[in-house]
C-alpha positions as CSV (number, residue, x, y, z in Angstrom):
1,X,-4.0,-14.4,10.1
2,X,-2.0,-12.6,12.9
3,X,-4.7,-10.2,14.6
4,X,-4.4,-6.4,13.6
5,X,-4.7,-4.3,16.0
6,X,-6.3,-0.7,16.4
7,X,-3.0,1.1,18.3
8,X,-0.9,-0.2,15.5
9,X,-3.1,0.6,12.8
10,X,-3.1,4.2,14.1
11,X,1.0,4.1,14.5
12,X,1.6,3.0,10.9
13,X,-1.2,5.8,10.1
14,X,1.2,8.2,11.4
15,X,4.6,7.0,10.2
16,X,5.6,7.5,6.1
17,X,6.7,4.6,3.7
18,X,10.1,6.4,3.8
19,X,10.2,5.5,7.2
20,X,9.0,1.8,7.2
21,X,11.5,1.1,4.6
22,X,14.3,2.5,6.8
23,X,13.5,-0.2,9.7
24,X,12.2,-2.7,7.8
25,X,16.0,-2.7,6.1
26,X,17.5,-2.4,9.6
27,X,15.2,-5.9,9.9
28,X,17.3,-7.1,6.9
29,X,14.0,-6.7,4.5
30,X,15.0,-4.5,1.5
31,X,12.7,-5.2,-1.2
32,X,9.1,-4.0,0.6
33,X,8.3,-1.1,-1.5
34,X,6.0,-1.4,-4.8
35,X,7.8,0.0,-7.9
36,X,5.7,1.9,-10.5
37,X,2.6,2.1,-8.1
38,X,1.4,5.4,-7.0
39,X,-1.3,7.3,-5.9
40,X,-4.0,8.2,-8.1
41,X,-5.8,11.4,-6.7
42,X,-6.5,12.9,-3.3
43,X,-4.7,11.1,-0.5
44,X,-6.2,12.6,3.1
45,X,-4.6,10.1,5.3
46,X,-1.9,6.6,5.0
47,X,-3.9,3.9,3.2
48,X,-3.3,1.4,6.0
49,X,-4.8,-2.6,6.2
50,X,-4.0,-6.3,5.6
51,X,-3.8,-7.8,2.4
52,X,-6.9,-9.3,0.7
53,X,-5.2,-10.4,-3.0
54,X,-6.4,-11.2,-6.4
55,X,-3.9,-12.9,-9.2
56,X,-4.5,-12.4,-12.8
57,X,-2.2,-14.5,-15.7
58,X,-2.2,-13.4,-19.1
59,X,-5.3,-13.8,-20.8
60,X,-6.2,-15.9,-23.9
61,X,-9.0,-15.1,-26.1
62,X,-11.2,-18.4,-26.4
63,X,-11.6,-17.4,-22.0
64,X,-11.6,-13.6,-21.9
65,X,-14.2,-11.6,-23.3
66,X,-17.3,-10.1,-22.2
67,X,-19.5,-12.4,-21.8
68,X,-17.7,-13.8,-19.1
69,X,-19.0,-11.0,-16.5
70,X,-22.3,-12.7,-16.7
71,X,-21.0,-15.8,-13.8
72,X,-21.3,-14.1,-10.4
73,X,-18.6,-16.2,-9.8
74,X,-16.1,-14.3,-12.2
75,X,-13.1,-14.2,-9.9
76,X,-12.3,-10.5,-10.5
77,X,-16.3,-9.8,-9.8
78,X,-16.3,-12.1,-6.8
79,X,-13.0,-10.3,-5.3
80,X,-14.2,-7.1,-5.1
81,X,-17.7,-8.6,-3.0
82,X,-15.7,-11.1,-1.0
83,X,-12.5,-8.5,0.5
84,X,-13.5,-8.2,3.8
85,X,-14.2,-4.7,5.6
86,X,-10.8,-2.7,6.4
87,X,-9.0,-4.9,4.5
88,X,-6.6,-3.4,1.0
89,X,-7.1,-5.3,-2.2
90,X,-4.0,-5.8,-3.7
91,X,-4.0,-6.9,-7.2
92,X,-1.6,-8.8,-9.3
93,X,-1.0,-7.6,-12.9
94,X,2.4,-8.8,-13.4
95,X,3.6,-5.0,-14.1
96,X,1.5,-5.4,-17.4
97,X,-0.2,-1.3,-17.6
98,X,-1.9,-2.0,-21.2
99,X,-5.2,-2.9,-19.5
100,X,-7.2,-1.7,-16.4
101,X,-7.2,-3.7,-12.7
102,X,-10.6,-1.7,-11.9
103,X,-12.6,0.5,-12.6
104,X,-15.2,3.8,-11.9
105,X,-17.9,1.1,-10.6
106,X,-15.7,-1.4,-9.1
107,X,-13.5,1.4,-6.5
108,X,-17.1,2.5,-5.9
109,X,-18.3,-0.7,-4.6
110,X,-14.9,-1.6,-2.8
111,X,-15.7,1.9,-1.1
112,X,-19.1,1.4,-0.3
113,X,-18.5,-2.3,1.7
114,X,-15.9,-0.3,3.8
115,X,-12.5,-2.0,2.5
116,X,-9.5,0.2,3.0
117,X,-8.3,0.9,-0.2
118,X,-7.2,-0.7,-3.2
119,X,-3.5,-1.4,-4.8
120,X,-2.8,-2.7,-8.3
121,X,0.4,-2.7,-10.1
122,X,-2.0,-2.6,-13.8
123,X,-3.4,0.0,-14.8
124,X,-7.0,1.6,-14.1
125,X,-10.0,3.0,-15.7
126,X,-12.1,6.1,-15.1
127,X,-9.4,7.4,-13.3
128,X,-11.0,11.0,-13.4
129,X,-13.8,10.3,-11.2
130,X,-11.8,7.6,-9.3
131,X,-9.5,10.2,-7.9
132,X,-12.4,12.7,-6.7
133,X,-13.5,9.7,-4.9
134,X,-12.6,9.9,-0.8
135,X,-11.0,6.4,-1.5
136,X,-7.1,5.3,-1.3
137,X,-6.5,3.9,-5.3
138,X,-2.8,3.2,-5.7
139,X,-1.8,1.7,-9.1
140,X,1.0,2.4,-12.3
141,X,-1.4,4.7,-14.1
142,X,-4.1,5.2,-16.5
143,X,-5.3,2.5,-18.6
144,X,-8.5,2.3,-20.7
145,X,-8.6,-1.2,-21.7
146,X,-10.9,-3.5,-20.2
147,X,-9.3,-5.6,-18.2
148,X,-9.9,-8.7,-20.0
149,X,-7.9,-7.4,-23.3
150,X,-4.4,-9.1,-20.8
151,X,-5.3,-9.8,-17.8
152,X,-7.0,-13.5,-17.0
153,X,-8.1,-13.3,-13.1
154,X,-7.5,-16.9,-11.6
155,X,-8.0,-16.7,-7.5
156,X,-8.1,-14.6,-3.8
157,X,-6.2,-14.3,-1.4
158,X,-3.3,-16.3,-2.5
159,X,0.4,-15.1,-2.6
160,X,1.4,-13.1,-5.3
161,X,3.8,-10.8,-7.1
162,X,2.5,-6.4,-7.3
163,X,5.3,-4.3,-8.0
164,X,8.0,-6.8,-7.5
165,X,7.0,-7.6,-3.6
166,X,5.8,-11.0,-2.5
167,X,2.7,-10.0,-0.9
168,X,1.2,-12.5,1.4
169,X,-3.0,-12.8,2.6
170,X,-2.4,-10.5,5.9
171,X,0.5,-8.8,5.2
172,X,-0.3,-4.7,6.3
173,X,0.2,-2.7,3.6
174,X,0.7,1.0,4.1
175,X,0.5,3.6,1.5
176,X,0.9,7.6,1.0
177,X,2.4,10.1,-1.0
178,X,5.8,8.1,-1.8
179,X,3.4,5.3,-2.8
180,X,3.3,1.4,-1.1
181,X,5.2,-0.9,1.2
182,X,4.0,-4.3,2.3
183,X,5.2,-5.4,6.2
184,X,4.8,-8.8,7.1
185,X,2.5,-9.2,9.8
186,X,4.3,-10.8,12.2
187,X,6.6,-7.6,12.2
188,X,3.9,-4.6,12.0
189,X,3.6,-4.0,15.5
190,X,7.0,-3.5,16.2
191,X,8.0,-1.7,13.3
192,X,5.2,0.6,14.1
193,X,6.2,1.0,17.2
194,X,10.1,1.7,16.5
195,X,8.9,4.1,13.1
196,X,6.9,6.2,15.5
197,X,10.0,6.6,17.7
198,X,12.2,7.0,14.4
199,X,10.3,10.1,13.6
200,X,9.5,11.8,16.5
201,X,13.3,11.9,16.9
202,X,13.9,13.0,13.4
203,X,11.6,15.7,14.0
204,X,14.0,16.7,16.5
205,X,17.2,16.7,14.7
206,X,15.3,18.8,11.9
207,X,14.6,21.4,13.6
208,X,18.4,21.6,14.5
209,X,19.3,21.8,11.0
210,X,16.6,24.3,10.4
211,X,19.0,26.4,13.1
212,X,22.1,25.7,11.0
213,X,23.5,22.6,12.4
214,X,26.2,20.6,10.3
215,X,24.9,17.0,9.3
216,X,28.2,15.7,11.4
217,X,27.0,14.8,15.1
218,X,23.2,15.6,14.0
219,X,22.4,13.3,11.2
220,X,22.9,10.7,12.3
221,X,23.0,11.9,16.1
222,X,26.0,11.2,18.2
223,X,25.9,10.9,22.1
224,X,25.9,14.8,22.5
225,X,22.9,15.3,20.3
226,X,20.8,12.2,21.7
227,X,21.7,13.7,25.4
228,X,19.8,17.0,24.3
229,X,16.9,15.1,22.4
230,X,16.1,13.3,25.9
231,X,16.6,16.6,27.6
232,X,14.0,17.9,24.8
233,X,11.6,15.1,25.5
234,X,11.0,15.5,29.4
235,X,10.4,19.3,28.6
């Protein structure tokens, strides 16, 4: 896995998913942002982290049930012990919402080993308590089911499918209030570099149409405009 670093982790903690989509489709990328996943609860800064993945099939009866939580070696079990510390688990439901990804106990323990958050595109359980908890949860909503009632866990950190993106071991994934894209990580650095830029001069051209400028020559900025952002910059 291409190494993470610290100054881009704090850019892409700055910079919103509106933003990231905007250069990642200047990149050519247009399919990076999870469909039907949100938030669930508070939110007090950008979920931000590489990809650790679980994927689930469809379940089948004679293999799911309860009993099956005794092997420490369940795969869902084992994912949550085995994502490593900063990292985002990103689970694969296949869109299906009529069973939970996680629950109460399981967030709680992904909390307490220090992983960065957690992204399904299921369902999840206990979501009251879940989203008092100082924890990034992303998913497509509430879902009492067990897990096992559809979803079949098979392996980590493989590629998979959440919300429609291919989402690679490694990839960053960066979430807040829009919900989640996935950047590949060979890209991260310099899209967090050029969204950081991106919205430090959006900033600027706001505040002009806070004044009362027309969107022609401010958004987006012709040579006039870009002369007075650098001017606005040095001072």
């Amino acid at each position: 896995m291409l190494q993470f670093s610290s100054e881009t982790r704090r850019l892409l903690s700055g910079v919103s998913t509106a933003t990231l989509t905007t250069q990642m489709m200047k990149r050519g990328f247009r399919n990076i942002y999870l469909q039907g996943v949100q938030r669930l609860g508070r939110l007090d800064a950008n979920l931000v982290g590489p990809a650790f993945t679980l994927r689930n099939i469809p379940c089948r009866e004679d293999l799911d049930h309860p009993g099956v939580f005794a092997d420490a070696e369940h795969p869902q079990r084992r994912a949550i012990e085995i994502t490593p510390e900063g990292h985002v688990l990103v689970i694969d439901c296949r869109g299906d919402t009529r069973a939970a990804s996680a629950g109460e106990i399981l967030i709680t323990r992904l909390m307490k080993r220090g992983v960065a958050g957690f992204v399904s595109d299921g369902g999840v359980r206990d979501v009251r308590p879940i989203s008092e908890l100082p924890f990034p949860v992303f998913c497509s909503g509430p879902s009492a089911p067990l897990n096992l009632a559809r979803h079949h866990a098979v392996e980590s950190n493989v590629p998979i499918g959440c919300g429609g993106v291919a989402v690679y071991p490694g990839d960053i994934v960066v979430g807040d209030h829009d919900g989640v894209v996935v950047l590949p990580a060979s890209l991260a650095a310099e899209v967090a570099i050029d969204a950081a830029a991106q919205e430090e001069l959006e900033g600027f051209l706001l505040e002009r149409i806070i004044e009362g400028a027309a969107l022609p020559g401010t958004y987006p900025p012709n040579e006039a405009t870009l002369a007075a952002y650098q001017t606005w910059k040095k001072s």
